[in-house]
C-alpha positions in Angstrom: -5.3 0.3 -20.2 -4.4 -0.6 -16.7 -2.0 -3.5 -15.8 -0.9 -5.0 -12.3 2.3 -6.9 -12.1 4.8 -8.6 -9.3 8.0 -6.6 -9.2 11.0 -6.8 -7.3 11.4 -4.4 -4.8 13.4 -2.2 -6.1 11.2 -1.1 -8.9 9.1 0.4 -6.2 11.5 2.0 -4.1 11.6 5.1 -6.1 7.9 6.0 -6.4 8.0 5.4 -2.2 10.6 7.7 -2.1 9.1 10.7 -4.3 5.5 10.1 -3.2 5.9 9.5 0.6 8.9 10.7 1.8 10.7 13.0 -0.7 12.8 14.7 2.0 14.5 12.1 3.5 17.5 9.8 2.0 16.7 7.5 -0.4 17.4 4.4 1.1 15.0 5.3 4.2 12.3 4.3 2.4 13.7 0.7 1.9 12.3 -2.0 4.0 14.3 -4.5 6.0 11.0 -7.6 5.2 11.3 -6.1 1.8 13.0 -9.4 0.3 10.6 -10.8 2.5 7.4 -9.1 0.7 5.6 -9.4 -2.6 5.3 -5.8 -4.5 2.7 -4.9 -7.6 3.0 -2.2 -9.5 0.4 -0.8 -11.7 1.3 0.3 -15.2 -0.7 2.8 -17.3 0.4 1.6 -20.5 4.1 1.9 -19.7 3.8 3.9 -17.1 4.4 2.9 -13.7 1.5 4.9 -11.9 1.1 3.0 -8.2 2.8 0.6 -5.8 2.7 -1.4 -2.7 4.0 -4.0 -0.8 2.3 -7.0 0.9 3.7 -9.0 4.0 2.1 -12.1 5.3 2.0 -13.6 8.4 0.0 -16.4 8.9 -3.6 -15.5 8.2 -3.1 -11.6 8.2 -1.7 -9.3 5.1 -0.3 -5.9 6.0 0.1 -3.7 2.6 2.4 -0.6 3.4 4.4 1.7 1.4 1.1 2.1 -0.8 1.6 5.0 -3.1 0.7 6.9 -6.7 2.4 9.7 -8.2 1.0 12.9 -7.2 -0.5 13.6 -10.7 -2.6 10.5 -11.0 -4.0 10.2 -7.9 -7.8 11.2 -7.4 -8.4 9.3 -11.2 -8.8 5.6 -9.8 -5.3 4.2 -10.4 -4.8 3.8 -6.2 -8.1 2.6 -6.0 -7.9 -0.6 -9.1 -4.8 -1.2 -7.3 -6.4 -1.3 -3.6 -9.4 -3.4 -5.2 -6.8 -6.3 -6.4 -4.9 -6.5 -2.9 -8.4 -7.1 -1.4 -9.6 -9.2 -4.4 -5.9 -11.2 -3.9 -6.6 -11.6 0.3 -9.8 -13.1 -0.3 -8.6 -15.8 -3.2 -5.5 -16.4 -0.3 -7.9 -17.1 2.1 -6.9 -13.7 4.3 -8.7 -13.5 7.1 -7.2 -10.1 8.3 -6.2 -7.3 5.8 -4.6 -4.3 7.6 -2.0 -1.1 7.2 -0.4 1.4 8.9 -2.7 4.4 7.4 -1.9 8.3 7.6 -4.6 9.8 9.7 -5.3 12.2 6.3 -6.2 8.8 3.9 -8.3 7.2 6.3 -11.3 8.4 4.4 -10.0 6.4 1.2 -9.6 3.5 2.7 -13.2 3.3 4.7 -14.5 3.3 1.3 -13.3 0.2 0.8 -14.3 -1.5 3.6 -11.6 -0.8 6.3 -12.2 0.1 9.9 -10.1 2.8 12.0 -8.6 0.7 14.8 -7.8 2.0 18.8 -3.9 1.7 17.4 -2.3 4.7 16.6 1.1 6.4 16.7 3.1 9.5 15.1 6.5 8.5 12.5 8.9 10.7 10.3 5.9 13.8 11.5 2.7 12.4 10.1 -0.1 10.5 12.5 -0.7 6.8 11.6 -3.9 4.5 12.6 -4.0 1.1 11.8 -6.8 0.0 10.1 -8.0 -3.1 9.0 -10.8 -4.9 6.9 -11.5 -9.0 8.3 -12.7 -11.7 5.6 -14.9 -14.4 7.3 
């Protein structure tokens, strides 16, 4: 059984690290809007599987920092979570739902509904597009 909560930040802070950027220092991976953000975590019975972090501003919601431990991903744990941010923008009355995606997950995220931008740009040695899904 699946179960999404609010966390603080730094319950997420270490699945970021490990899943995302492993290499680098530990506290690279914290945000500076991260007091400013709301952060889920999804729990497989008690185990924290998948995280990510929401920003508002004004009508739009950027998630970033979305990740899932390497040995759950591919078995719909991303994907439930992914499905409540978007099920959460549209009861928020979202009109713009957008992230900073790696160049390789694009693919996951058009499933859902989310459309490669013209923005792109390289960090930390991976290629990033921003991609976004609108709610009329």
């Amino acid at each position: 059984m699946i179960q999404i909560e609010q966390v603080p930040a730094y319950v997420v802070w270490p699945i970021r690290h490990e899943v995302m950027y492993p290499q680098m220092e530990f506290d690279s991976i914290k945000l500076k809007e991260d007091e400013q953000g709301t952060h889920l975590a999804l729990f497989g019975g008690n185990k924290l599987i998948s995280v990510i972090s929401l920003f508002r501003t004004g009508d739009d919601l950027q998630f970033r920092k979305f990740a899932t431990l390497a040995e759950y991903q591919g078995k719909g744990y991303g994907s439930a979570l992914l499905n409540y941010v978007i099920d959460t923008a549209k009861m928020e009355s979202v009109t713009r739902l957008w992230c900073n995606a790696r160049t390789s997950a694009a693919s996951f995220y058009a499933k859902f509904g989310f459309q490669v931008t013209a923005h792109s740009f390289v960090k930390h040695g991976y290629d990033f597009v921003i991609m976004e899904r609108t709610f009329l």
